[in-house]
Backbone as CSV, one residue per row, in Angstrom:
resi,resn,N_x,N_y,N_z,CA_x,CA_y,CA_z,C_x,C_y,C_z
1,UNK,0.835,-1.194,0.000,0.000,0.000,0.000,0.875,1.252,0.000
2,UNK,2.197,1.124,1.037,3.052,2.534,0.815,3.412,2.422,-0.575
3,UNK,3.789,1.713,-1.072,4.519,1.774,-2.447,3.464,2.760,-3.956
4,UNK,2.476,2.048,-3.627,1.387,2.633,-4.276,0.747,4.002,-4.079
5,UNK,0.858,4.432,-2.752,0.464,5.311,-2.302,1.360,6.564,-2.675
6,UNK,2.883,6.087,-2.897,3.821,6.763,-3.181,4.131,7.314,-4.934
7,UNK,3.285,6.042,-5.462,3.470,6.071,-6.599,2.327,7.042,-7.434
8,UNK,1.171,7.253,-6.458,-0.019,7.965,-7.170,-0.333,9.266,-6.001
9,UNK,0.352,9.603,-5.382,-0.080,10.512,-4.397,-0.199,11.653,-5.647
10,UNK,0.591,12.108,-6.680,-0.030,13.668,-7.517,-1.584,13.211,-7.932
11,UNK,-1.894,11.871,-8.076,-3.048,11.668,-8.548,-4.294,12.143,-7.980
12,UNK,-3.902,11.192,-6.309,-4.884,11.310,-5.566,-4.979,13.167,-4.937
13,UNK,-4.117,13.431,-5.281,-4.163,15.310,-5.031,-4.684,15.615,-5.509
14,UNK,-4.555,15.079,-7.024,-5.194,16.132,-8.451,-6.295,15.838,-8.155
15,UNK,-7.050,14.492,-8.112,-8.380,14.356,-7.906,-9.398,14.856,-7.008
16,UNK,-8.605,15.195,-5.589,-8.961,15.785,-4.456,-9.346,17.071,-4.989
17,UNK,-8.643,17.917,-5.499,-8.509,19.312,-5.818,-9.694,19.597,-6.764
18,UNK,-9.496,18.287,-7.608,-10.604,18.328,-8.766,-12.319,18.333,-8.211
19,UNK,-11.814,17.298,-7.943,-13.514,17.032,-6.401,-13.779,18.642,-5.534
20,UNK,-13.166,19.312,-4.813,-13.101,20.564,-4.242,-13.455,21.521,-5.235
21,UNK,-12.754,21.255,-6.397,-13.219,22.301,-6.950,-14.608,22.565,-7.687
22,UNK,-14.988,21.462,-7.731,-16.595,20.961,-8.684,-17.299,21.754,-6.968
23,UNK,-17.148,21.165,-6.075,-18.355,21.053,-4.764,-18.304,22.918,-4.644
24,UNK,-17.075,23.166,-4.437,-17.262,24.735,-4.390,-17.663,25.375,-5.321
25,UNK,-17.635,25.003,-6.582,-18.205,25.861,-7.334,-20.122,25.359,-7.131
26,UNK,-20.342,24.124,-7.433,-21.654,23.838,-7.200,-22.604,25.037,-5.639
27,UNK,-21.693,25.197,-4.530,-22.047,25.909,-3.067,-21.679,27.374,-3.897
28,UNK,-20.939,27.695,-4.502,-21.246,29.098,-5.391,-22.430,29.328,-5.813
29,UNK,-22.808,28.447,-6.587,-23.897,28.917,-8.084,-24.909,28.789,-7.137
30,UNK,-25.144,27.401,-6.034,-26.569,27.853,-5.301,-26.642,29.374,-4.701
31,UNK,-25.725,29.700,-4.131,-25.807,30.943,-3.468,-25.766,32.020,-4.271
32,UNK,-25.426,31.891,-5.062,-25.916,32.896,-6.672,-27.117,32.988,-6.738
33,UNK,-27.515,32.080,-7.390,-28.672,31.943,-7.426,-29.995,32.344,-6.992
34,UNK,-29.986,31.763,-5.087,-30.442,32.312,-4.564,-30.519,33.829,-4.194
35,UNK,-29.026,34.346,-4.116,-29.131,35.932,-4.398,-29.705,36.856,-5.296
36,UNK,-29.440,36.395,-6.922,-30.161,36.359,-8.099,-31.793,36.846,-7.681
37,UNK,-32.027,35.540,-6.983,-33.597,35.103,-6.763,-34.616,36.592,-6.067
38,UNK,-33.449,36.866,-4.361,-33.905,37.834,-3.632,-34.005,39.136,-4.211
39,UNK,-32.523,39.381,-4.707,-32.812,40.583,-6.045,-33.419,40.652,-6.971
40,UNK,-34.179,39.570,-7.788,-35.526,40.133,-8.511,-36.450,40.388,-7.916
41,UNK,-36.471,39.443,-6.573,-37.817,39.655,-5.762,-37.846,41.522,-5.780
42,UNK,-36.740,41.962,-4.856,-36.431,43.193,-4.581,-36.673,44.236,-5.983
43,UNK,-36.875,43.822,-7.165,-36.520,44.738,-8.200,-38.497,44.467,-8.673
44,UNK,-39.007,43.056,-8.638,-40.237,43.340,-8.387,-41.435,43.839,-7.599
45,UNK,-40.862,44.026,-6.273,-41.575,44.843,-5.418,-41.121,46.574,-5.650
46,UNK,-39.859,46.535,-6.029,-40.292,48.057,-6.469,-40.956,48.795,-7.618
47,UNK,-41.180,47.524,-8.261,-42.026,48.325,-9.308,-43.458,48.216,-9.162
48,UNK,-44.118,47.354,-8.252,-45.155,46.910,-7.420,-45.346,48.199,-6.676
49,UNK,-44.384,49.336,-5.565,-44.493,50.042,-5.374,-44.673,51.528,-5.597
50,UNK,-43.702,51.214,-7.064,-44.007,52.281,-7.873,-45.573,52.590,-8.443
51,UNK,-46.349,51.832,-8.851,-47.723,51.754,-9.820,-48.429,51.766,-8.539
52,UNK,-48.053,51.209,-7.501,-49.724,51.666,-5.900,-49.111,52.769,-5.774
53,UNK,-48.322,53.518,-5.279,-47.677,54.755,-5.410,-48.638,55.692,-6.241
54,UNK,-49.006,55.596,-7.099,-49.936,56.461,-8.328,-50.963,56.545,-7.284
55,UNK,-51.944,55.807,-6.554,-52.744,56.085,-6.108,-52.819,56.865,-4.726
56,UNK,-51.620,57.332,-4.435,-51.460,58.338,-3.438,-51.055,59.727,-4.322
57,UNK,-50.628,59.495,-5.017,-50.493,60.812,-5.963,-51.223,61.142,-6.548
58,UNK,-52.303,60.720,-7.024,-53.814,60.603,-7.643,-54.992,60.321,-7.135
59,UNK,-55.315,60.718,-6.017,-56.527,60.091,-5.306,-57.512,59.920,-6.058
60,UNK,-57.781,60.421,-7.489,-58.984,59.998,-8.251,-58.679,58.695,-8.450
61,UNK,-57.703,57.781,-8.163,-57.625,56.314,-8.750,-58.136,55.445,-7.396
62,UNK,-58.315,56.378,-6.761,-58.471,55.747,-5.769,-60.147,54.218,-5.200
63,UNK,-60.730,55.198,-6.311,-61.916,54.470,-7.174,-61.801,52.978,-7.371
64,UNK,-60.581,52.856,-7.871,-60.115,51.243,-8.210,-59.956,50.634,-7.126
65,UNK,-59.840,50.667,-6.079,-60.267,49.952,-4.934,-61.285,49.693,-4.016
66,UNK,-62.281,50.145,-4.768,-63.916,50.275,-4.070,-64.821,49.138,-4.618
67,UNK,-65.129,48.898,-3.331,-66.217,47.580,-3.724,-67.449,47.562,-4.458
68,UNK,-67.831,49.088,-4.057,-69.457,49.303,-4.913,-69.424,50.549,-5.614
69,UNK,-69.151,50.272,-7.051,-68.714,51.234,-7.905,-69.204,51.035,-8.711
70,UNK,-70.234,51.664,-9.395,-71.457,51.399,-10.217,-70.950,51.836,-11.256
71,UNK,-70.489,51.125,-12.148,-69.831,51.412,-13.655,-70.709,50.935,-15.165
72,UNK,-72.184,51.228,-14.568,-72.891,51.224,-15.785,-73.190,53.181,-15.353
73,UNK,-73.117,53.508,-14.482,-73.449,55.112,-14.243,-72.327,55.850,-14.226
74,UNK,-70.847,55.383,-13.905,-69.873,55.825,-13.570,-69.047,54.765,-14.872
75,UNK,-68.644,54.830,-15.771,-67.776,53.718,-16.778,-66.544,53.795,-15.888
76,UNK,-65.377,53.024,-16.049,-64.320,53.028,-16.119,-63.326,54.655,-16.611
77,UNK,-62.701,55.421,-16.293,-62.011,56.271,-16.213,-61.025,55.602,-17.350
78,UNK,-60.312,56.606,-18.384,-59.075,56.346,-18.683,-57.699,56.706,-17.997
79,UNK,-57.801,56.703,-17.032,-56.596,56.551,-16.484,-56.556,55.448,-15.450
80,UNK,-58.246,55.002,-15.000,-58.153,53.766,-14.652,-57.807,52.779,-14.989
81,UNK,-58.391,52.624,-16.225,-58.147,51.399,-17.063,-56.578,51.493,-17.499
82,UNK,-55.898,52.783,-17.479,-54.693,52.398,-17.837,-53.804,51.809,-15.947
83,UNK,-54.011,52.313,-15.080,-53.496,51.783,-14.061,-53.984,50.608,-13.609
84,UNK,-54.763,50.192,-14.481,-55.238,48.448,-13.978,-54.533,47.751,-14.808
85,UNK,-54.143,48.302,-16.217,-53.411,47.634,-17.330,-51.937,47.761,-16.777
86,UNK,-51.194,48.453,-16.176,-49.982,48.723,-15.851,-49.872,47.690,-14.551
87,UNK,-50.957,47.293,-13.607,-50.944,46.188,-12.399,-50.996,44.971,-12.855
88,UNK,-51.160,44.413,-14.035,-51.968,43.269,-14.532,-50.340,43.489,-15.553
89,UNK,-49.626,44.124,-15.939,-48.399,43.889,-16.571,-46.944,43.389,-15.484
90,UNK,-47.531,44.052,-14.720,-46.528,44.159,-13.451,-46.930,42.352,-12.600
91,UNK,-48.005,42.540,-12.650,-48.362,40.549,-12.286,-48.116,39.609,-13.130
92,UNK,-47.597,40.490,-14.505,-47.454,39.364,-15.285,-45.859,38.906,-15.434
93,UNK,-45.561,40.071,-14.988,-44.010,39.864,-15.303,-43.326,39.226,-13.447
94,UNK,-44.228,39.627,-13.051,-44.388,38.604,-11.432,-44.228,37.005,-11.844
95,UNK,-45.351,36.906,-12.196,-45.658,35.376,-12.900,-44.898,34.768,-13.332
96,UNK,-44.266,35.590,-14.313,-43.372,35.089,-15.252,-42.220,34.572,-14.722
97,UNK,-41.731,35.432,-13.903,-40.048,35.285,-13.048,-40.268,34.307,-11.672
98,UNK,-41.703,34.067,-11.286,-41.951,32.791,-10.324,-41.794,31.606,-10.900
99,UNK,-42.919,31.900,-12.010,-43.104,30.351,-12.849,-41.500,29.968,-13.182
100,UNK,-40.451,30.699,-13.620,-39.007,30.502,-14.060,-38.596,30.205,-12.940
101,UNK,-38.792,30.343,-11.554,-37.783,30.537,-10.657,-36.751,31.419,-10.450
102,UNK,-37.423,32.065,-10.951,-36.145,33.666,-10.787,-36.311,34.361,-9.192
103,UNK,-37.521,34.633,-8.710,-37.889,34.882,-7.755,-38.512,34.060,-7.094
104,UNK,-38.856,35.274,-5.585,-39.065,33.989,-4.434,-40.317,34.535,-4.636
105,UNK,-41.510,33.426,-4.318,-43.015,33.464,-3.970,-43.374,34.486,-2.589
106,UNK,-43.774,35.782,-3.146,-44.839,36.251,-2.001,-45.825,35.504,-1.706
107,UNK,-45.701,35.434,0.007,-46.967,34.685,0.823,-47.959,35.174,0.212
108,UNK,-49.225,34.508,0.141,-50.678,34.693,-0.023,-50.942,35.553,-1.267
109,UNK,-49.680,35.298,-2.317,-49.931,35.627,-3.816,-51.617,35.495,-4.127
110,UNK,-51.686,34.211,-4.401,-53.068,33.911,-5.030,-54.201,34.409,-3.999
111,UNK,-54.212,34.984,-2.920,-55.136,35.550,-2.337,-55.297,36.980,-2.579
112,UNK,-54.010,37.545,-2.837,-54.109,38.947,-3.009,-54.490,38.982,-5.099
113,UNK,-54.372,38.479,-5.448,-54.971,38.512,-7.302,-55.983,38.456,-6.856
114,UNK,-56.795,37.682,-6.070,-57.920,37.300,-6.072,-58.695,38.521,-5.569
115,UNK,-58.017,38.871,-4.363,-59.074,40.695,-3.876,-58.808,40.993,-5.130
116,UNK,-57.897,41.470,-5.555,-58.191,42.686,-6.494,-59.158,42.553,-7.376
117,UNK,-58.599,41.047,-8.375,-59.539,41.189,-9.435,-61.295,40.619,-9.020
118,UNK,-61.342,40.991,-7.701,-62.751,40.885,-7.486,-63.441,42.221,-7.235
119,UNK,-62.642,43.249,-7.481,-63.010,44.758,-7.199,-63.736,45.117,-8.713
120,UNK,-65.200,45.407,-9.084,-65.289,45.774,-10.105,-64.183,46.300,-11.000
121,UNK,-63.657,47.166,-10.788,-62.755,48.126,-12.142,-61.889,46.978,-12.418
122,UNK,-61.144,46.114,-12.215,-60.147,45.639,-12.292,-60.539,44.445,-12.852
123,UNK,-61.540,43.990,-12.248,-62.639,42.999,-13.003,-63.096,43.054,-14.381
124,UNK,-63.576,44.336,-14.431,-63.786,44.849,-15.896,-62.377,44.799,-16.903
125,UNK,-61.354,45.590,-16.277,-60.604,45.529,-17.310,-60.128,44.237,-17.587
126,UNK,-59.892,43.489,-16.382,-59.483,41.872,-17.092,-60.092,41.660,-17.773
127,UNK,-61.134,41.862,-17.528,-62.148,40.818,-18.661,-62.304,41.266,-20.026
128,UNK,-61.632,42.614,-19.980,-61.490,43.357,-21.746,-59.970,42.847,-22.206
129,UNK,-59.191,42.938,-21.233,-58.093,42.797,-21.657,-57.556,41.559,-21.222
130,UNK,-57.704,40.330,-21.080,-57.152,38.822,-20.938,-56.864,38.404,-22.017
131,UNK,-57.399,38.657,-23.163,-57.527,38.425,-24.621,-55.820,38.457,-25.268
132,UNK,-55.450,39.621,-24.423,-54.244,40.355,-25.157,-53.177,39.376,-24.603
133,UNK,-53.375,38.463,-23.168,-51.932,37.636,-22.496,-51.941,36.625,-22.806
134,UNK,-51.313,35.707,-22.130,-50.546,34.624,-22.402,-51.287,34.084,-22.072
135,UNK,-51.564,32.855,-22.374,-52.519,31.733,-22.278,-52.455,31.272,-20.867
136,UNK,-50.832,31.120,-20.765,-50.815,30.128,-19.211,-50.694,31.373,-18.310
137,UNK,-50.883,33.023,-18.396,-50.968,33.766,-17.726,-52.638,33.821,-16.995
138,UNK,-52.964,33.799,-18.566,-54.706,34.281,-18.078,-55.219,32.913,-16.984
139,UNK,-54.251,31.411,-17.290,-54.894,30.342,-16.421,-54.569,30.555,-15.245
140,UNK,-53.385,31.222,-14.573,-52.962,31.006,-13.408,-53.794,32.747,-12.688
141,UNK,-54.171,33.705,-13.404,-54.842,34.485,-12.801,-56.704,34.384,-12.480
142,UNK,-57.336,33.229,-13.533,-58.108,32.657,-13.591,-58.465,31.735,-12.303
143,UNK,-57.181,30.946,-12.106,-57.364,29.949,-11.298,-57.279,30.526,-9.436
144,UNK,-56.370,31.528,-9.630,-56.173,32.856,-8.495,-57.677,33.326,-8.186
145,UNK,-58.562,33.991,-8.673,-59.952,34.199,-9.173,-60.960,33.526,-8.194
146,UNK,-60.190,32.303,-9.085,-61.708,31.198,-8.542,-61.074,30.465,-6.826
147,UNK,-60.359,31.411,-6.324,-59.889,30.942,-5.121,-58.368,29.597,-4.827
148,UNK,-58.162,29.133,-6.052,-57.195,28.262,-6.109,-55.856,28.196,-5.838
149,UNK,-54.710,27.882,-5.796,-53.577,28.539,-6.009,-52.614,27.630,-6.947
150,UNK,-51.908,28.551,-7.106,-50.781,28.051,-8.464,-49.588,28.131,-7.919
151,UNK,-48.366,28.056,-9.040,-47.194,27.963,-8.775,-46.238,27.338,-7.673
């Protein structure tokens, strides 16, 4: 066994080193990754903050969060419908970077789609504008909706 041991010790180094170097890089890329992950989270909540933000700077939008909003007497606003279209882009690109795993899952996601798009205005505009997304978008905000959860 010394003889052998003597005869392959650069081996068993090289291999050691080789092995070390695969495992550390593998304990890199997770922790990448995961960093990756927290920083989109972080880069999607600020743009989440940016678009509710409008409705402190605009209290006329403030409309879009009211439960009894009679929009056969009152229609939809254009600047509503555009700040429901700008929330519903911003969930989509949410969606998108969960379903990938880019980001981490906000708790009680599918509960909070679900208030909203149960608020008339927001209701309305989905329902004008679902047409325009992604198939497996409109299912997982659909399925959000009907109380379910996804992802």
């Amino acid at each position: 066994m010394g003889a052998w041991f003597a005869d392959n010790w650069f081996n068993i180094l090289s291999a050691g080193g080789i092995v070390g170097s695969i495992l550390f890089a593998a304990i890199t890329l997770r922790s990448d990754t995961e960093t990756r992950r927290v920083a989109n989270l972080l880069t999607l909540t600020q743009g989440h903050r940016e678009i509710w933000s409008k409705i402190f700077q605009h209290p006329e939008l403030a409309r879009i969060l009211k439960r009894s909003v009679n929009l056969k007497d009152q229609p939809i606003a254009e600047n509503e419908g555009l700040f429901v279209g700008m929330a519903i882009q911003q969930l989509n690109a949410t969606y998108q970077a969960l379903k990938s795993d880019l980001a981490i899952k906000p708790e009680a996601l599918s509960e909070d789609i679900r208030s909203f798009f149960l608020l008339p205005i927001p209701k309305a505009v989905w329902e004008k504008t679902k047409m325009f997304q992604n198939e497996d978008f409109v299912k997982f905000v659909e399925m959000c909706r009907r109380g379910g959860h996804s992802l």
